[in-house]
PABARO-885256 format. One record per residue (C-alpha): residue number from 1; x negated, y, z. Coordinates in steps of 0.2 Angstrom, whole numbers. Layout:
REM residues N
ATOM  keti      u      v      w
ATOM   NUM      X      Y      Z
...
REM end
This chain:
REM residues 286
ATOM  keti      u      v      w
ATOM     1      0      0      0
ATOM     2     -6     18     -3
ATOM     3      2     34      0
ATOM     4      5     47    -15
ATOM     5     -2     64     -9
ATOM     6      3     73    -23
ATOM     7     21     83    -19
ATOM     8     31     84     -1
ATOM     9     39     67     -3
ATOM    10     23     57      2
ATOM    11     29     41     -7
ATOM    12     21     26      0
ATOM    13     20     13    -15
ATOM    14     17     -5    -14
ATOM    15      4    -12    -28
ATOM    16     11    -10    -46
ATOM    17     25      2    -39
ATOM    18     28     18    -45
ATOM    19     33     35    -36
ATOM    20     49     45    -37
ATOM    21     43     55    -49
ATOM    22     41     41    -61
ATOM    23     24     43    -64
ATOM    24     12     41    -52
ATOM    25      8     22    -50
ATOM    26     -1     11    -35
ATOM    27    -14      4    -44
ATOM    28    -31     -4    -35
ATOM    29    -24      0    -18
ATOM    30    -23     22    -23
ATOM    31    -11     31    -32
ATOM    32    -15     36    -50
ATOM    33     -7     44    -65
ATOM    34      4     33    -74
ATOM    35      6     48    -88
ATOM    36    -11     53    -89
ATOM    37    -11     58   -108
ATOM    38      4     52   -113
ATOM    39     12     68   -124
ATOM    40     30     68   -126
ATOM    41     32     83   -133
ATOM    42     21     95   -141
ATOM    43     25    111   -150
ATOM    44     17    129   -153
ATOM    45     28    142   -145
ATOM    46     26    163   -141
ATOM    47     19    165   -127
ATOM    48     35    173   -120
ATOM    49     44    158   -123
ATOM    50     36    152   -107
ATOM    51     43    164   -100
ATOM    52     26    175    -98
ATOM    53     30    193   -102
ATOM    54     13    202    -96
ATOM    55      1    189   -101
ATOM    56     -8    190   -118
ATOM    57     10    195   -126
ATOM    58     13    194   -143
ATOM    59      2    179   -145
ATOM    60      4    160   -147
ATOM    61      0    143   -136
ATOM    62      1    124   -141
ATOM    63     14    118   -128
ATOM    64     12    101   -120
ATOM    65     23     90   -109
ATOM    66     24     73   -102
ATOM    67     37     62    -93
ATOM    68     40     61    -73
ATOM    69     47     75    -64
ATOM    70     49     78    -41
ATOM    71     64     85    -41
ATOM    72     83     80    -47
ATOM    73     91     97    -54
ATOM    74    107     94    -61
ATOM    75    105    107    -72
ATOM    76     90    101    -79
ATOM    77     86    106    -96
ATOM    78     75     92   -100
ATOM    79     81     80    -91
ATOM    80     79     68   -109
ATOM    81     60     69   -109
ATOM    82     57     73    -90
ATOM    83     66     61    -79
ATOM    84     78     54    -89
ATOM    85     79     33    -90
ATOM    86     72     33   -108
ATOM    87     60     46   -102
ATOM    88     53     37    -87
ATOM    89     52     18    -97
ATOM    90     43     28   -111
ATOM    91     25     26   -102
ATOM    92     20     10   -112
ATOM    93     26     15   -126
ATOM    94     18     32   -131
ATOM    95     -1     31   -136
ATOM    96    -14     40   -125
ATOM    97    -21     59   -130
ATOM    98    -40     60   -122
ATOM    99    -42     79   -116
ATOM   100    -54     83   -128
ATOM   101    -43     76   -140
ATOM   102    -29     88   -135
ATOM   103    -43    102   -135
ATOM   104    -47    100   -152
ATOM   105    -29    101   -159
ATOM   106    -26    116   -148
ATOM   107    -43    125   -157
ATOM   108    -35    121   -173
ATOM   109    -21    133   -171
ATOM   110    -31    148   -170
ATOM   111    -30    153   -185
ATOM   112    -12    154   -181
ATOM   113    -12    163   -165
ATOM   114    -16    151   -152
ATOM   115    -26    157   -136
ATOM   116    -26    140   -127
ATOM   117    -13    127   -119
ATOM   118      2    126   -109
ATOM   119      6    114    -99
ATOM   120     23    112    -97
ATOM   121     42    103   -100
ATOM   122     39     90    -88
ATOM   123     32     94    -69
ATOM   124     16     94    -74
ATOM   125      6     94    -59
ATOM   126     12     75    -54
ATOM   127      0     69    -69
ATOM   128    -13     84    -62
ATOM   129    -27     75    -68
ATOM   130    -26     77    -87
ATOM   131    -19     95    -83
ATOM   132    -39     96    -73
ATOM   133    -49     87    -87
ATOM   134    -40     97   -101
ATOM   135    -39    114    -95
ATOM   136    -59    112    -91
ATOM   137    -62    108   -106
ATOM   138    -51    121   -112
ATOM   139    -57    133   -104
ATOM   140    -78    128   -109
ATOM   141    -69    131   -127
ATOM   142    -66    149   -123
ATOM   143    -47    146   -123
ATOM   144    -32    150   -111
ATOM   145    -25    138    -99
ATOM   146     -8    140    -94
ATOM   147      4    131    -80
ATOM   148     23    128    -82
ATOM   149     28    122    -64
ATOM   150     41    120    -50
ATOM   151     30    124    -36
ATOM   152     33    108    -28
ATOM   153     14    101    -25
ATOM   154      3    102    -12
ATOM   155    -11    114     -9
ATOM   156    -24    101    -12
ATOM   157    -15     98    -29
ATOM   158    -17    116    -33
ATOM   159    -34    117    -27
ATOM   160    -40    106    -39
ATOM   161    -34    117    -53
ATOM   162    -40    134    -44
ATOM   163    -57    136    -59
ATOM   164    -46    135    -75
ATOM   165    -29    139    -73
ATOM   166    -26    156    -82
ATOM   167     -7    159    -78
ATOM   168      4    151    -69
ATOM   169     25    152    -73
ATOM   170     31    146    -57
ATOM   171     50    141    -55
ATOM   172     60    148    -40
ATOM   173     74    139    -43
ATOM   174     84    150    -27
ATOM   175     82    153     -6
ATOM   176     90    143      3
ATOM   177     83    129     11
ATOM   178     96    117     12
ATOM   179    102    121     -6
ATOM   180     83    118    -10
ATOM   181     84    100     -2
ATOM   182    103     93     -4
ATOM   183    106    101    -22
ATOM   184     89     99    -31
ATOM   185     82     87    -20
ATOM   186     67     99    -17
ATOM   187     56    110     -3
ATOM   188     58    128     -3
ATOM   189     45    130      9
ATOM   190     34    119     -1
ATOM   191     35    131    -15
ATOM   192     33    146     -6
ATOM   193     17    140      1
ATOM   194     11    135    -16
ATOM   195     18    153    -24
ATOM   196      6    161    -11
ATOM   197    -10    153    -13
ATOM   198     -7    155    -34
ATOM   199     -3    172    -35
ATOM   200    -21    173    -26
ATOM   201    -26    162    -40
ATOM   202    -23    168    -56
ATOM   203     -7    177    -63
ATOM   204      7    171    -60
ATOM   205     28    176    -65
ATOM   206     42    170    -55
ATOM   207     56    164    -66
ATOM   208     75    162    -57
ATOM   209     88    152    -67
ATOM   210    104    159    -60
ATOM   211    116    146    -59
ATOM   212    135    150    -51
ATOM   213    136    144    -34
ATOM   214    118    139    -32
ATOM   215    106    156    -38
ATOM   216    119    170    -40
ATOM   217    121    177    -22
ATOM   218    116    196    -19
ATOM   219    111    193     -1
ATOM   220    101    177     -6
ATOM   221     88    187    -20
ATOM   222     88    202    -10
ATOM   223     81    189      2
ATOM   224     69    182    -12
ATOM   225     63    199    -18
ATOM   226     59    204     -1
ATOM   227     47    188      3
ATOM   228     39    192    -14
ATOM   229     35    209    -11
ATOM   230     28    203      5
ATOM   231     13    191     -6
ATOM   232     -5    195     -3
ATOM   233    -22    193    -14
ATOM   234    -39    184     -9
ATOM   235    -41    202      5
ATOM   236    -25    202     10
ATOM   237    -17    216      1
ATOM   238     -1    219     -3
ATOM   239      1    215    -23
ATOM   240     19    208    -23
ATOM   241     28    221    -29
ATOM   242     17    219    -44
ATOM   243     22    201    -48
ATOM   244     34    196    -62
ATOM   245     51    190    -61
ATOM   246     62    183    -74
ATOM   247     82    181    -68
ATOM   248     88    169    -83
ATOM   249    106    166    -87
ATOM   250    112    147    -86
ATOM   251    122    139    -96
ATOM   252    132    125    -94
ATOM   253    121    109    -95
ATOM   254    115     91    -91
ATOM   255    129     86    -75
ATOM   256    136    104    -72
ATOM   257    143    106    -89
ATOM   258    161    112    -81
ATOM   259    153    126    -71
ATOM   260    150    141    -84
ATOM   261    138    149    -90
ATOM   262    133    165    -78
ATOM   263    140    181    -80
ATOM   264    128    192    -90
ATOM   265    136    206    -78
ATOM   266    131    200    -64
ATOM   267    113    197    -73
ATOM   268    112    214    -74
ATOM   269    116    219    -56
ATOM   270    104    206    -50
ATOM   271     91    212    -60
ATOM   272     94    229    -54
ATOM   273     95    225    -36
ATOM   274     77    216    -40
ATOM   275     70    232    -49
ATOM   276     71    242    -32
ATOM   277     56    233    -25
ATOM   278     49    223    -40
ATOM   279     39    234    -55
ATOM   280     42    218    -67
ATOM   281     61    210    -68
ATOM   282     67    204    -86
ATOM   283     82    196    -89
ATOM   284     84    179   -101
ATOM   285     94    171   -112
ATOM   286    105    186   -111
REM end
């Protein structure tokens, strides 16, 4: 038996088992990547398709995801490729990338306006070793490494990554605890510590699908603007009123396909609302 030290769920897996998140395996007596270079999806997308607004905009990066996922969202918007039965049985099937490999493709979209790799679609960081061997490579190569994430890892995990990720788009999905752990199966304070040790990292924007009944309370992101205004850099100052925050409108989707799609209204007042403390607050899919 070996325990998974990955995310806050601590999986401890019997030889030959895998983990929650469908792809980390017991292997040897320790845990391992299951999904180490297995791409299920790969695709060169504007930057602000990420969403990153203030990083390199106008540019292009080689987005790349896996299979596996920590959390249960039930508005998942890739929950076919991320978690989904298909996804998670897929492992044997798809044919392994090496991180060079994966480098060399990205270098040959330069000419096209590529400045590096995203790492994204799945949770990336439960296969965070291809994420490590690539983006150093990446990042020898001259090129940008970018992190597409819910937060949900440890600090150890993120350490790992602190010499070549660039920028870092890090879901918030709400701020409530309890929503955090019933409704997406998740840790909020998980993600708050990992939001504060990566904003001292690299750049980072916040991104807050605003789903009715879960996201959309005033009282709860004037509560999460707040705590963001409140982050701190490497010495301790104050630089969270600088970081980015994206309030994206949801639609309906995956196993909430009666609840609507949010109000572009209330989008608005939100975003306003944030825009009294925050200097960077841009609304999606609106």
């Amino acid at each position: 038996m070996a325990r998974c030290d990955v995310c806050f769920r601590q999986c401890e897996l019997n030889e030959g088992q895998t983990g929650f998140c469908g792809a980390r395996i017991c292997s040897g007596e320790k845990v391992t990547a299951k999904n180490y270079g297995k791409l299920t999806s790969v695709a060169l997308d504007p930057i602000e398709k990420k969403p990153l607004n203030r990083f390199y905009p106008g540019t292009m990066i080689l987005s790349v995801g896996s299979f596996g996922c920590n959390l249960r969202c039930p508005f998942c918007q890739n929950s076919e490729i991320s978690w989904s039965k298909q996804a998670l049985s897929c492992g044997s099937t798809l044919s392994t990338v090496t991180p060079q490999e994966l480098v060399n493709i990205a270098e040959k979209y330069t000419s096209q306006g590529n400045i590096g790799i995203a790492f994204t679609y799945n949770e990336p960081l439960i296969g965070y070793e291809f994420v490590r061997d690539t983006a150093r490579l990446c990042k020898k190569a001259g090129m940008k490494n970018v992190l597409v994430t819910n937060g949900t890892a440890g600090l150890n995990v993120l350490d790992e990554l602190s010499d070549c990720i660039d920028a870092m788009n890090i879901d918030l999905k709400c701020f409530d605890e309890k929503t955090y752990r019933d409704v997406l199966g998740g840790d909020l304070e998980t993600v708050r510590r990992f939001i504060a040790r990566a904003v001292q990292m690299c750049h980072v924007e916040l991104t807050t699908l605003v789903v009715p009944g879960i996201s959309d309370g005033e009282q709860q992101l004037t509560e999460l603007v707040k705590w963001v205004t409140e982050l701190t850099d490497a010495n301790g100052r104050a630089i969270g009123s600088e970081v980015v925050l994206h309030l994206t409108r949801y639609f309906p989707r995956f196993r909430m396909t009666d609840t609507p799609a949010t109000d572009i209204g209330l989008i608005k007042r939100l975003a306003d609302i944030a825009r009294q403390r925050l200097k960077y607050v841009y609304i999606g899919n609106c």
